[in-house]
C-alpha positions as CSV (number, residue, x, y, z in Angstrom):
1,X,-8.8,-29.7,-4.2
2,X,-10.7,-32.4,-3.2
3,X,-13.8,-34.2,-3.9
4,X,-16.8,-35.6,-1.7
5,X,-19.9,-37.4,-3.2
6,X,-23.9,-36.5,-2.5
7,X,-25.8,-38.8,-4.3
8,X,-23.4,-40.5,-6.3
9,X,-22.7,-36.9,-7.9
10,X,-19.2,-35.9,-7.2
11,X,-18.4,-32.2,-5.9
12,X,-15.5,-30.2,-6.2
13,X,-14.5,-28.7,-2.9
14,X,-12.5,-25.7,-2.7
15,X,-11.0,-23.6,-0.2
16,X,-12.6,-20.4,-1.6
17,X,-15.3,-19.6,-4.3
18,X,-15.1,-15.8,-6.0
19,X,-18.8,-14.5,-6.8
20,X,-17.3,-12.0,-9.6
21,X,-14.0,-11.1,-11.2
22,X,-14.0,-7.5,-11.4
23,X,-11.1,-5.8,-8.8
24,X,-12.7,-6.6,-5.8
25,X,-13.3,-10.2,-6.6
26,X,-9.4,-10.6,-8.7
27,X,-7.7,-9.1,-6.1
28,X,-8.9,-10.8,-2.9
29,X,-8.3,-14.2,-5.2
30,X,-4.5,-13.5,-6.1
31,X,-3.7,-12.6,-2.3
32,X,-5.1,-15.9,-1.2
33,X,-3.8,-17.8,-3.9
34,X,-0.1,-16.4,-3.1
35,X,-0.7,-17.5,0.2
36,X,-1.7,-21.4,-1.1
37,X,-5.3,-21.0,-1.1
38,X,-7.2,-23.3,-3.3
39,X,-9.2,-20.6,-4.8
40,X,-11.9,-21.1,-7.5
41,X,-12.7,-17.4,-9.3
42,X,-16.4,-17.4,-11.1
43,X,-17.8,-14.5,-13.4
44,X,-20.7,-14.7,-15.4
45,X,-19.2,-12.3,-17.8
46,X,-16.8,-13.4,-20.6
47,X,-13.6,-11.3,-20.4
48,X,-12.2,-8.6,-21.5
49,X,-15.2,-6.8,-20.9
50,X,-16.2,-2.7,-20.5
51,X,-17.7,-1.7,-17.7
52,X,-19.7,1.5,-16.6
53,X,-17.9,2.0,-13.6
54,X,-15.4,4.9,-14.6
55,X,-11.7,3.7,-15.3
56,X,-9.6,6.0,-12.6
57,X,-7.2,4.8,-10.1
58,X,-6.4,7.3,-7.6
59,X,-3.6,7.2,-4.7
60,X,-5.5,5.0,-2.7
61,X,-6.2,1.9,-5.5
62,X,-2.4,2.3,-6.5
63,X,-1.2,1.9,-2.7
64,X,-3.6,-1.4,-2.1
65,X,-2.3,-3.0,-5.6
66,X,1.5,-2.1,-4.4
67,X,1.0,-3.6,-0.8
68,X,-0.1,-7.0,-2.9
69,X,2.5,-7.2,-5.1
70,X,1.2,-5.8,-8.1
71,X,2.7,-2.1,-8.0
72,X,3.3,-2.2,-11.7
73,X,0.2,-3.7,-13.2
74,X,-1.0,-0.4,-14.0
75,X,2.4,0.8,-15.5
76,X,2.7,-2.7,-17.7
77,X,-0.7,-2.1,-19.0
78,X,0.0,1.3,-20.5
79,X,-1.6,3.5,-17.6
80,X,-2.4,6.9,-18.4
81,X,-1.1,9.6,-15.7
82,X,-3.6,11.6,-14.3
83,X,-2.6,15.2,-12.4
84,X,-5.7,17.4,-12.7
85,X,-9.5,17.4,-12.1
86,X,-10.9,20.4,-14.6
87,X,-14.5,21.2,-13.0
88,X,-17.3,22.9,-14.9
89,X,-20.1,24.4,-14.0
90,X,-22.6,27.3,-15.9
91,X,-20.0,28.0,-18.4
92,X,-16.9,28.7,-15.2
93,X,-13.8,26.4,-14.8
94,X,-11.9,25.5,-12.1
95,X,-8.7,23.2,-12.1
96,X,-7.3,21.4,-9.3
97,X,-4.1,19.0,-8.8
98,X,-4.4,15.4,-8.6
99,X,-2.3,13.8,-6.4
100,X,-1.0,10.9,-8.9
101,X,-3.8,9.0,-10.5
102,X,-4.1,7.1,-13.3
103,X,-6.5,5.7,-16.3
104,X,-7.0,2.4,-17.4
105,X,-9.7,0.8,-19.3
106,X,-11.5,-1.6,-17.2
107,X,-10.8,-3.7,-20.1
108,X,-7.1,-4.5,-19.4
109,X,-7.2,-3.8,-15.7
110,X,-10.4,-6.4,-15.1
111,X,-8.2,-8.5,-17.3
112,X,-4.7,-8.3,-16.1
113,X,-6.0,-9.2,-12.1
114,X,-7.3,-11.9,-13.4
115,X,-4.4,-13.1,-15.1
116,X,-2.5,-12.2,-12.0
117,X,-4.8,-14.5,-10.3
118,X,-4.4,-17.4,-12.1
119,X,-0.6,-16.9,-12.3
120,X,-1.2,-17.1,-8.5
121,X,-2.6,-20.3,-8.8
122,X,-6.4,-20.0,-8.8
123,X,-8.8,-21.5,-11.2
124,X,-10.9,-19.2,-13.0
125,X,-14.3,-19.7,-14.9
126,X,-15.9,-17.0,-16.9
127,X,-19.1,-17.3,-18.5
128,X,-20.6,-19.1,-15.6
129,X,-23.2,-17.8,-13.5
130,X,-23.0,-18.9,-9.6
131,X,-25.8,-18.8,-6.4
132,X,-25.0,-19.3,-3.0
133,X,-26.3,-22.9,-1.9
134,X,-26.8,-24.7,1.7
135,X,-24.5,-24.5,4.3
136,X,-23.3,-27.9,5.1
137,X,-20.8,-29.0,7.9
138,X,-17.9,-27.3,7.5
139,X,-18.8,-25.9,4.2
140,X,-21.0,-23.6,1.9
141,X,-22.2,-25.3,-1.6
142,X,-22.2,-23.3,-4.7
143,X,-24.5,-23.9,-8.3
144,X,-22.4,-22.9,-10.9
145,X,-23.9,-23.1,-14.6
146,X,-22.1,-22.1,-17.6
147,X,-24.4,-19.7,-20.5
148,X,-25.6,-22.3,-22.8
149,X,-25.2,-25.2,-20.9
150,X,-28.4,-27.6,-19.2
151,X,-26.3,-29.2,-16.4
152,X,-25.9,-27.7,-13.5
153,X,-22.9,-28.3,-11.2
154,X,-22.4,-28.2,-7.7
155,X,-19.3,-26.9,-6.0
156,X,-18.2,-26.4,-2.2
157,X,-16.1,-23.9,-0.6
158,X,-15.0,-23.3,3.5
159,X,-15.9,-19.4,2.3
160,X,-17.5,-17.8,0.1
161,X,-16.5,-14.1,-1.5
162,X,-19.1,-12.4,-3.4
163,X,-18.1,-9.6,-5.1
164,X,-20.4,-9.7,-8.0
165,X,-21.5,-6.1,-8.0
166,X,-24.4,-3.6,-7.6
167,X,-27.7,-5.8,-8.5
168,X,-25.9,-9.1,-7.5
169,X,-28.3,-11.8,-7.3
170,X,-26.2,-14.4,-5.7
171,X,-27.2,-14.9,-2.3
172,X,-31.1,-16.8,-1.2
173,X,-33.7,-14.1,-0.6
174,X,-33.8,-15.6,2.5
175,X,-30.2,-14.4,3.2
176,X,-29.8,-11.8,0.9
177,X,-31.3,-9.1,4.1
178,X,-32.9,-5.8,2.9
179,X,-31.5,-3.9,0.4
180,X,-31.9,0.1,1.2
181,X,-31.6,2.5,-1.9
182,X,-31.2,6.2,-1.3
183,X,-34.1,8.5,-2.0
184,X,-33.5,10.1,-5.3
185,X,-30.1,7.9,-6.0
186,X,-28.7,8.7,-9.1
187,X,-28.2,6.3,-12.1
188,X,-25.0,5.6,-13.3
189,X,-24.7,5.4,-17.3
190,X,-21.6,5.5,-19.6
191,X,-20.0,4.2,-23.2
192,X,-16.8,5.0,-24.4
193,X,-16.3,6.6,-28.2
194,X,-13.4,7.3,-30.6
195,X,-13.3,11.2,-30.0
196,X,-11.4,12.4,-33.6
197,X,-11.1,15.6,-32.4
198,X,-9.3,15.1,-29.3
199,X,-11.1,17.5,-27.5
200,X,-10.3,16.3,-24.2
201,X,-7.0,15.9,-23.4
202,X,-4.7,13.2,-21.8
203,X,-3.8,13.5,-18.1
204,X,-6.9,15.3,-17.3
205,X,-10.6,13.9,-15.7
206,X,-13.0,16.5,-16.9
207,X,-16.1,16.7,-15.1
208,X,-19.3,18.7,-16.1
209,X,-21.9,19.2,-12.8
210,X,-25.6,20.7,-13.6
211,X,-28.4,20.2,-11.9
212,X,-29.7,17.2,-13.5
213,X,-26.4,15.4,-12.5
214,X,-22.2,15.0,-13.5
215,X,-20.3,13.8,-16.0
216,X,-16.6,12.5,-16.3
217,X,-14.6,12.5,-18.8
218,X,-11.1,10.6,-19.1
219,X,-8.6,9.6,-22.1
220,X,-7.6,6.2,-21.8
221,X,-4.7,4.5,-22.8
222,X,-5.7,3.4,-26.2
223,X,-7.1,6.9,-26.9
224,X,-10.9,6.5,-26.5
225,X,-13.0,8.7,-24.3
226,X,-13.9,7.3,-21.4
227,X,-17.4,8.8,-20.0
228,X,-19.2,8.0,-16.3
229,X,-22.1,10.1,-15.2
230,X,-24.6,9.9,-12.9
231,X,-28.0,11.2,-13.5
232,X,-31.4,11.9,-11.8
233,X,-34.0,9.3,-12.7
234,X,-35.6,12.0,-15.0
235,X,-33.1,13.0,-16.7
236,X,-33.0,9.5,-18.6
237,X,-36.7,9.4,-19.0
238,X,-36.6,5.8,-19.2
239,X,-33.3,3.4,-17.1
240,X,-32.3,1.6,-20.4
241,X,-33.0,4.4,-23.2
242,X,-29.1,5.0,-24.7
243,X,-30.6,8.3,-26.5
244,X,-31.9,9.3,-23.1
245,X,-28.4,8.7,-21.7
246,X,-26.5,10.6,-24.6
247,X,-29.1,14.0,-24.7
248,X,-28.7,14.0,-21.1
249,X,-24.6,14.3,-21.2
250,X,-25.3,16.3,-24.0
251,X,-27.0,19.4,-22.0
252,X,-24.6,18.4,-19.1
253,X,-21.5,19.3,-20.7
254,X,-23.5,22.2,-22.4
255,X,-24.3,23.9,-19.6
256,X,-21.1,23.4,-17.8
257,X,-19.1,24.8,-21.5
258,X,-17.0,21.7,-22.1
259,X,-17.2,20.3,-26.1
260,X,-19.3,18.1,-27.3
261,X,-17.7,14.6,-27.9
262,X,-18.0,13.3,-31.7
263,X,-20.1,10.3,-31.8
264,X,-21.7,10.9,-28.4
265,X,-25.4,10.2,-29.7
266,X,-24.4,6.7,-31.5
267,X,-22.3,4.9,-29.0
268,X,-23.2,2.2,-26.9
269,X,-24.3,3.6,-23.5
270,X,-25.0,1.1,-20.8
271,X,-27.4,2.6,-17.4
272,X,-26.5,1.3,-14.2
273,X,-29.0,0.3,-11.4
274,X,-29.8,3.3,-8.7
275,X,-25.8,4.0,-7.0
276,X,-26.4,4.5,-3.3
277,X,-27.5,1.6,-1.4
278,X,-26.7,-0.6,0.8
279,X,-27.5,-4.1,1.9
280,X,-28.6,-5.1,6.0
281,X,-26.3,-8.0,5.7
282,X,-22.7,-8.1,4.8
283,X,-21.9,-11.7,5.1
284,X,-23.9,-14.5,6.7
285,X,-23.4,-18.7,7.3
286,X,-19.6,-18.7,5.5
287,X,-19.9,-15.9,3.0
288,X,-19.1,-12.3,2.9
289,X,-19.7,-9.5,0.9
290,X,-17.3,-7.4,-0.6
291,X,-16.8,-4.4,-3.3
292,X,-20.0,-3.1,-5.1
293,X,-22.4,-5.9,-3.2
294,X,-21.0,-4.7,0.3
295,X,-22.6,-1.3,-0.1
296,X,-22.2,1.5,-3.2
297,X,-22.4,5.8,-2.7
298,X,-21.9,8.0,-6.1
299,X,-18.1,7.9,-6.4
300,X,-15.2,10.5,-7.4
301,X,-12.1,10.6,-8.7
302,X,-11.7,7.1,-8.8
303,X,-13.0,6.4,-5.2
304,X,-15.3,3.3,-6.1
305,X,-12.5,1.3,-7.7
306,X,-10.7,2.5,-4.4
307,X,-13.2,0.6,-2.4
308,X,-13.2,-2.5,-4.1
309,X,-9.3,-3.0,-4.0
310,X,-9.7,-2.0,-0.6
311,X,-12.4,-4.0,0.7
312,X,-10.4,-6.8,-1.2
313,X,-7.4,-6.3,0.6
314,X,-9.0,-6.2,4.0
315,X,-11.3,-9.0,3.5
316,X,-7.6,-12.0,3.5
317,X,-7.5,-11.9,7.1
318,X,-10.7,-13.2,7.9
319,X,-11.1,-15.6,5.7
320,X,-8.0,-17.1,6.3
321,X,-9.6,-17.4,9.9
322,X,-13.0,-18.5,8.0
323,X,-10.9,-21.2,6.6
324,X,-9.7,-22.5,10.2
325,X,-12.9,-22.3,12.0
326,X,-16.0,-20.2,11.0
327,X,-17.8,-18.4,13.5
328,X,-20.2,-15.7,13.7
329,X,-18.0,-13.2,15.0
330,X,-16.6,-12.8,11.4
331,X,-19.4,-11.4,10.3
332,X,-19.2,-9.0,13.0
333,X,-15.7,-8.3,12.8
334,X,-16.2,-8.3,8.8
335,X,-19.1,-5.3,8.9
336,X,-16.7,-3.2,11.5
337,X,-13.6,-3.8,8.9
338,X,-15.9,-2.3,6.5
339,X,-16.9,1.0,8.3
340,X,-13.2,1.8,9.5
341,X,-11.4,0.8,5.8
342,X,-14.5,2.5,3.9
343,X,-17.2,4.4,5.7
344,X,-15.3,7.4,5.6
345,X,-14.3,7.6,2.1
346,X,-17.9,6.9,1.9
347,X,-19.5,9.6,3.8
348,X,-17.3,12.4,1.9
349,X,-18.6,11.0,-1.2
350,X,-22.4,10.7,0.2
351,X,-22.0,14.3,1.1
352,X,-20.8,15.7,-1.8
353,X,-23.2,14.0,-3.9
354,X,-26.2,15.3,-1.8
355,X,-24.2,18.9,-2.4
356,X,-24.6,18.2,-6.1
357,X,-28.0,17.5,-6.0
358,X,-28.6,21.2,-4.5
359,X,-28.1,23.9,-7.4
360,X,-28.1,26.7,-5.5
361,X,-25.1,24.9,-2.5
362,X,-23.8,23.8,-6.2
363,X,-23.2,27.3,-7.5
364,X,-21.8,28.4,-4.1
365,X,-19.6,25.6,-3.6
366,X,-18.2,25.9,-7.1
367,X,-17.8,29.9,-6.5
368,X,-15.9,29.1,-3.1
369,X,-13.9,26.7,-4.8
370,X,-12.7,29.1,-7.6
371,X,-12.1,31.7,-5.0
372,X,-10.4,29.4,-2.3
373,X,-8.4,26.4,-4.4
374,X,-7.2,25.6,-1.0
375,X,-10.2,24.3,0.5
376,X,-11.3,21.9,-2.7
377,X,-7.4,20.8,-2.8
378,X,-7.6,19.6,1.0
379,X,-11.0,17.7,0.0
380,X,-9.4,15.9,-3.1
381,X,-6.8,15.1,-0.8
382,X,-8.8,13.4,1.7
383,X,-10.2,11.2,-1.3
384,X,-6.8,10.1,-2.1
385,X,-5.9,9.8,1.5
386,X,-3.8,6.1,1.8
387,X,-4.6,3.7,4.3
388,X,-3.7,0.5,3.6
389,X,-5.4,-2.8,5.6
């Protein structure tokens, strides 16, 4: 790392600056710090820290962490084997093989690739907050400002990576392009509880669909009860309202006949911005976008952590050529990387969530399933399909 001087103020310049730590961000940062990257990772978060986004690995997340060297982080960090999805809908139940996932609280994952990184040889910052400066020859500046603190530091980087999830605000408005959400996108909300009874078994993602929306529930490795849903805007009657989010799971897993959870009405739920979006721009002068900020649909069976490991994988090559000698065709070549690696999973995921938004194609697809395990067992497998970058 090197330094250069504007206005007698010295500034750090790296190879690469990380918008965000979570997998998307970790893992892109320990596969070019293996490959002798200076790498600078930034999160505004302090780790370890829960997040909504539900905490399931499937085939496709285990193969990208493999092909990077970190096949066993799941299996060091106490991983939870996952082989079935129980579905419930109006009371009926319908159980279909998983192909070899996994749960992990994003508490030790988040927390382990980061550790992973560093052992790699990157520098990592939590607790620091980062926007996308001027480009300037050869490089892209960075303001970095730590919670707390007055002084504001400046920081340059040959690329930029931001991976810092659904609402990021990193990037100028005059860069940021148009964000499009989806008519009637669903909002995410989750918590995780100490479930006494055990109701809900290890090995198993149970998932509750009514018309109002879905909600998964996991056992992770320390024994809490791991719950995602997604949820129609009125369901939740107001986007931050943590009773709204509990009465809603509440009637969910009522009407699909699953148990009520002890403690579901006094845990700590978090709401999630509107799910499906995605952004006109990608990447731009010496920065690209990549997990959650590159794009988001409702996800299954562990498809959105899929993505980000994915979209972190795919994303070394070109800015390794970033590095070399910037040009606009890696922006191009970037958005077509992400449509091939990810705009398939994608589509499945935008269809089935518009199916689940339709009680009546609900019921019937539910009935078809129960009838004809073959046809919902070919679809799971397609989620879990491997394709490594």
């Amino acid at each position: 790392m090197k330094e250069r001087h504007i206005s007698g103020e010295a500034i750090e310049n790296w190879d690469v600056v990380v918008v965000g730590a979570g997998p998307a961000g970790a893992l892109a940062a320990i596969e070019l710090a293996r490959k002798g990257i200076q790498v600078l990772l930034v999160e505004k978060r302090n780790f370890p820290r829960w997040k909504v986004c539900g905490c399931c690995l499937n085939a496709q997340a285990q193969a990208v962490l493999a092909s990077v060297g970190q096949s066993e982080l799941i299996e060091q960090q106490g991983g939870v084997a996952l082989d079935q999805l129980l579905l419930g809908h109006k009371g009926k139940k319908c159980s279909i093989a998983l192909p070899g996932g996994r749960a992990l609280s994003r508490e030790r994952f988040d927390q382990a690739l980061v550790d992973a990184a560093i052992a790699a040889g990157a520098h990592f910052r939590c607790g620091t907050t980062a926007l996308l400066g001027p480009a300037t020859a050869g490089a892209r500046n960075v303001t970095l400002q730590e919670f707390g603190a007055k002084h504001i530091e400046q920081v340059s980087a040959k690329v930029v990576l931001i991976a810092a999830g659904l609402a990021n605000r990193c990037i100028p408005a005059s860069e940021a392009g148009e964000l499009h959400i989806k008519h009637q996108s669903r909002l995410g909300a989750g918590c995780v509880i100490r479930d006494a009874a055990t109701t809900y078994s290890a090995g198993v993602i149970h998932m509750a669909i009514a018309k109002q929306g879905y909600v998964g529930l996991v056992q992770r490795e320390d024994g809490y009860l791991n719950i995602a849903a997604a949820f129609d805007r009125h369901a939740l009657k107001t986007n931050t309202n943590s009773f709204g989010a509990a009465e809603a799971t509440r009637a969910v897993l009522l009407n699909a006949g699953f148990a009520i959870p002890m403690g579901l009405e006094q845990a700590d739920w978090q709401v999630t911005p509107a799910l499906t979006r995605h952004s006109t721009v990608v990447g731009g002068e010496r920065f690209l976008l990549l997990g959650d900020a590159a794009g988001y649909v409702e996800p299954f069976t562990g498809e959105g952590m899929a993505w980000a490991l994915t979209s972190a994988a795919a994303v070394v090559p070109l800015v390794l050529a970033g590095i070399a000698c910037w040009s606009e065709s890696i922006e191009r070549r970037w958005r077509r990387v992400l449509s091939k690696q990810i705009g398939r999973r994608q589509r499945i995921c935008r269809a089935m969530a518009l199916l689940l938004q339709q009680p009546l194609a609900t019921a019937l697809a539910f009935g078809l399933s129960k009838r004809v395990p073959l046809i919902t067992k070919k679809l799971v497998l397609q989620l879990n399909h491997v394709a490594i970058p």
